[in-house]
Backbone as CSV, one residue per row, in Angstrom:
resi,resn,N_x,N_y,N_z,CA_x,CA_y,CA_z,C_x,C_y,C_z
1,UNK,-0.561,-3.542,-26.859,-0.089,-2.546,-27.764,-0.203,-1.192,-27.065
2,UNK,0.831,-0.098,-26.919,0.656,1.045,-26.338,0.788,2.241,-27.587
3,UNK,-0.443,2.690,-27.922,0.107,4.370,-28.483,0.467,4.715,-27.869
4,UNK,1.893,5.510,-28.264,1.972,6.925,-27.448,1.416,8.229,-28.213
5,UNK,1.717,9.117,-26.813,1.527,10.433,-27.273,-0.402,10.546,-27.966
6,UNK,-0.801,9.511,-27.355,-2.491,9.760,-27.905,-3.532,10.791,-27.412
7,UNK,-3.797,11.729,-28.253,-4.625,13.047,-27.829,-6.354,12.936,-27.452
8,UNK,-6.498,13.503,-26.598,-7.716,13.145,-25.585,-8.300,14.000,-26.456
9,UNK,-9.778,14.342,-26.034,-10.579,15.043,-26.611,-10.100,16.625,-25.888
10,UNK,-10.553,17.627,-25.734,-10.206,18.976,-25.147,-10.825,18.748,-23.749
11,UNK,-10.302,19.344,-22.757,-10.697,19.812,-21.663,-10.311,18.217,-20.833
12,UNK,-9.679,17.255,-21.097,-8.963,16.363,-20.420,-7.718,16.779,-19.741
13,UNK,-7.567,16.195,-18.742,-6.027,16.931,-18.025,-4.970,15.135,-17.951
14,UNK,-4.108,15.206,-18.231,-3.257,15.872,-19.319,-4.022,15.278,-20.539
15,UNK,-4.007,16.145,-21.747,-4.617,15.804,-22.820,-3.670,14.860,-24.036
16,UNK,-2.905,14.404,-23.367,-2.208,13.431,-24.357,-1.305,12.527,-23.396
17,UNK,-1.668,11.397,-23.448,-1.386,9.635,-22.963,-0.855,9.100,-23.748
18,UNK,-0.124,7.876,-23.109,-0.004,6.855,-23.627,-1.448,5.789,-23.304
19,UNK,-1.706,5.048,-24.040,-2.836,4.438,-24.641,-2.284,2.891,-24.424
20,UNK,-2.874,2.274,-23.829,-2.634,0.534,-23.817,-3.781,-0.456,-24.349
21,UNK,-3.868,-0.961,-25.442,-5.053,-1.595,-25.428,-4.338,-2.972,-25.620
22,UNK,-5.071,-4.565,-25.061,-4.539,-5.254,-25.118,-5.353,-6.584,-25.924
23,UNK,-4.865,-6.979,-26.998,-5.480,-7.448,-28.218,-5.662,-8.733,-28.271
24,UNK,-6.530,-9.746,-27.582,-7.120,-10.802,-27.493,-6.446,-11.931,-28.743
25,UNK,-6.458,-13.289,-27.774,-5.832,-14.034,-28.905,-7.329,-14.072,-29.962
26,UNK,-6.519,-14.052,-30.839,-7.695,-14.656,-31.875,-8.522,-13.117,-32.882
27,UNK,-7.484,-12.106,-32.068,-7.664,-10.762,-32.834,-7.167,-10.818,-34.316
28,UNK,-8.033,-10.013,-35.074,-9.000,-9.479,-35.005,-10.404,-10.226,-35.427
29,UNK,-10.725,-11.662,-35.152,-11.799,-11.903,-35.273,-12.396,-11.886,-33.759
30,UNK,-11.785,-11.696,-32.744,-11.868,-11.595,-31.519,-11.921,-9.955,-30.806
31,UNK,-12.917,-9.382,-30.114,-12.948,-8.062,-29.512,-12.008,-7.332,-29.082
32,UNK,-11.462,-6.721,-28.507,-11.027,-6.361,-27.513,-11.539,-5.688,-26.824
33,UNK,-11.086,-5.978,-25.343,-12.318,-5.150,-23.984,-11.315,-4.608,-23.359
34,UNK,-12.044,-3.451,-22.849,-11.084,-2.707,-21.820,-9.896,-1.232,-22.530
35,UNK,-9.388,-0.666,-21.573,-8.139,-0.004,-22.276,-7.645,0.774,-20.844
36,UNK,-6.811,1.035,-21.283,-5.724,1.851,-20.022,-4.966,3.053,-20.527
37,UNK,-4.997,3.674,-20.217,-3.748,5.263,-20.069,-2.672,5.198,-19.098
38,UNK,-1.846,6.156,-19.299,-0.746,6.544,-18.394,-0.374,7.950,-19.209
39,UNK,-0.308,8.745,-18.199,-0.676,9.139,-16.974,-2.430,8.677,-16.623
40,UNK,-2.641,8.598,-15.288,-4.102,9.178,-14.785,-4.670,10.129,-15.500
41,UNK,-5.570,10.898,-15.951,-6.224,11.544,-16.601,-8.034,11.901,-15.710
42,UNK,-8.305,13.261,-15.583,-9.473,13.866,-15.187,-10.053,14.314,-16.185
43,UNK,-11.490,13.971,-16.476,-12.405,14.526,-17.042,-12.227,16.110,-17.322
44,UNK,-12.749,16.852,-18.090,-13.221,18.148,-18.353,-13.979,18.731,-16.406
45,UNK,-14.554,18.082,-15.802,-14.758,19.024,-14.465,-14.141,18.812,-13.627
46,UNK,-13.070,18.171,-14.019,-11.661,17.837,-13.125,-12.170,16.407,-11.958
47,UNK,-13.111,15.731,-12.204,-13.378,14.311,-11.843,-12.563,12.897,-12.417
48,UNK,-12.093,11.905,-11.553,-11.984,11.014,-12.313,-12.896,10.321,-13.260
49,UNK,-12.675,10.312,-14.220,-13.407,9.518,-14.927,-14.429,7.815,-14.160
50,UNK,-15.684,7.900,-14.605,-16.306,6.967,-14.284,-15.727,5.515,-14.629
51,UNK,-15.807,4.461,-14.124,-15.498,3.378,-13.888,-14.077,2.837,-14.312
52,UNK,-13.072,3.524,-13.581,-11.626,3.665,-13.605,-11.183,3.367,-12.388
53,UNK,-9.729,2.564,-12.582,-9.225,2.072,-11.409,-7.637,2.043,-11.830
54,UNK,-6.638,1.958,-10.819,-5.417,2.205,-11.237,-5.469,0.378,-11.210
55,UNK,-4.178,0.042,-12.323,-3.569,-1.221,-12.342,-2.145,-1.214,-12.856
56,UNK,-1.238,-1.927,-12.306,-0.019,-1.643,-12.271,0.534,-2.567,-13.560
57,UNK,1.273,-3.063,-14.778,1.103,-3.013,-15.930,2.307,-2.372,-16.496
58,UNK,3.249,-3.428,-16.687,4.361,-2.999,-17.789,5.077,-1.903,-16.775
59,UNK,5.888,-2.098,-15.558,5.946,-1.358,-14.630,5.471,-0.220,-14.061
60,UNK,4.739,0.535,-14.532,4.046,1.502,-14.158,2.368,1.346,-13.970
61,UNK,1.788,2.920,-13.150,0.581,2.132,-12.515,-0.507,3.184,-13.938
62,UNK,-1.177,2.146,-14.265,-1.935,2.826,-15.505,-3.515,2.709,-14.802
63,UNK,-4.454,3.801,-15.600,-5.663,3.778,-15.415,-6.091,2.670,-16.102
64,UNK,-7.367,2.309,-15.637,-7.995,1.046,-16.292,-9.230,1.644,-17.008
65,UNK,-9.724,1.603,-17.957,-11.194,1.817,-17.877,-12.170,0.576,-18.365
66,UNK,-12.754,0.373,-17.071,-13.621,-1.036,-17.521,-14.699,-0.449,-18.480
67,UNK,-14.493,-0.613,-19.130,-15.341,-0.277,-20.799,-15.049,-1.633,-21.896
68,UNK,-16.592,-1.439,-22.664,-17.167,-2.705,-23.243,-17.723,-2.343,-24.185
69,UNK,-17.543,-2.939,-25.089,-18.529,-2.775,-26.707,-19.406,-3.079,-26.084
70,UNK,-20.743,-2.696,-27.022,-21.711,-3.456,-26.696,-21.876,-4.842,-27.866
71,UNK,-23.375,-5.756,-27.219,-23.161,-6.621,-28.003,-23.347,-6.268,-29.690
72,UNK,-22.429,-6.927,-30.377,-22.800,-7.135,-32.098,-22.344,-5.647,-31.902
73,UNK,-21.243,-4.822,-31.599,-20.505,-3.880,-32.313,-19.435,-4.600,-32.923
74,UNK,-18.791,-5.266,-32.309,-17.854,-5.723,-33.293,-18.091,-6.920,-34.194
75,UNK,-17.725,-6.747,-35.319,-18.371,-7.887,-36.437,-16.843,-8.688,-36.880
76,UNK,-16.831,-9.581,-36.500,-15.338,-10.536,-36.896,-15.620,-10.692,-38.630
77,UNK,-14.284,-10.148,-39.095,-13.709,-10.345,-40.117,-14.082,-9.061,-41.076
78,UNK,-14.664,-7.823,-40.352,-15.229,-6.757,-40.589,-14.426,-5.752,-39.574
79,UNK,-14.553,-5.754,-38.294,-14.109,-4.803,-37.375,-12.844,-4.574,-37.286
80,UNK,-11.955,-3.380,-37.522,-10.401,-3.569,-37.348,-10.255,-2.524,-36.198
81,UNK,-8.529,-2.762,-36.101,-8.209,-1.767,-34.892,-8.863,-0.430,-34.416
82,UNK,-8.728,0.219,-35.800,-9.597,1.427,-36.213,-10.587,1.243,-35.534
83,UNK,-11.592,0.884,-35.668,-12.793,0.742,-35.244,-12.602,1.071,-33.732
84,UNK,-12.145,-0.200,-33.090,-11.938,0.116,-31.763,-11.530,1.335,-30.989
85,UNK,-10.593,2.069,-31.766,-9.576,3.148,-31.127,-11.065,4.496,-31.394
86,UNK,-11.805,4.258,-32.056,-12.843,5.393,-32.561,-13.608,4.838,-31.358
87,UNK,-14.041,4.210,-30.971,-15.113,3.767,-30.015,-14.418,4.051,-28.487
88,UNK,-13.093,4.469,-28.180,-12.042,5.100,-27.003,-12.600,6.001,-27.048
89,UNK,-12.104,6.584,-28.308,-12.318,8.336,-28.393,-13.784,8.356,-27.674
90,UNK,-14.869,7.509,-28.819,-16.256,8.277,-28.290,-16.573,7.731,-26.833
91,UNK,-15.532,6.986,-25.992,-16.089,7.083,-24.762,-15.526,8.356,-23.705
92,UNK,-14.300,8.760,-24.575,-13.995,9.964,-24.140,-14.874,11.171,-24.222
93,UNK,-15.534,11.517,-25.389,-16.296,12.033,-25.684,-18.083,12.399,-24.743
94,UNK,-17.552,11.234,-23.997,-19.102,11.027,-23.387,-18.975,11.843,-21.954
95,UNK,-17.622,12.095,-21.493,-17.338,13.025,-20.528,-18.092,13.036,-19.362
96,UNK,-17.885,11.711,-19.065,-18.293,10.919,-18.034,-16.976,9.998,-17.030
């Protein structure tokens, strides 16, 4: 699934992506791990973001960010998309 046009927190360069998250069979009683942007995107001190890698994806080359719930955040038959897309943000947030 790709948002577009999804707004970063402030001080991200460029501050609005497209957003790829990709939704496990068996969603939503099943997690989803991981997520990707396009464009590339730098942190607030103009660093790449921590544990990011380019991967190429629906023809173009998107950031990866290996990012993970932790265990027992997501609760099957409780956790929805929502949830997930709030837990992006707050890794954006962590400005790291």
């Amino acid at each position: 699934m790709v948002i577009s046009d999804y707004e970063l927190p402030a001080g991200f360069t460029p501050n609005r992506v497209n957003l790829l998250v990709k939704l496990p069979p068996g969603f939503p009683d099943a997690a989803p791990d991981m997520f990707w942007v396009h464009p590339e995107v730098r942190a607030p001190n103009g660093a790449v973001p921590k544990a990011t890698s380019p991967e190429p994806l629906l023809g173009k080359n998107w950031q990866r960010f290996s990012w993970h719930l932790v265990p027992g955040a997501w609760k099957p038959g409780v956790s929805e998309l929502r949830d997930f897309l709030r837990c992006i943000y707050s890794r954006f947030l962590r400005l790291d």
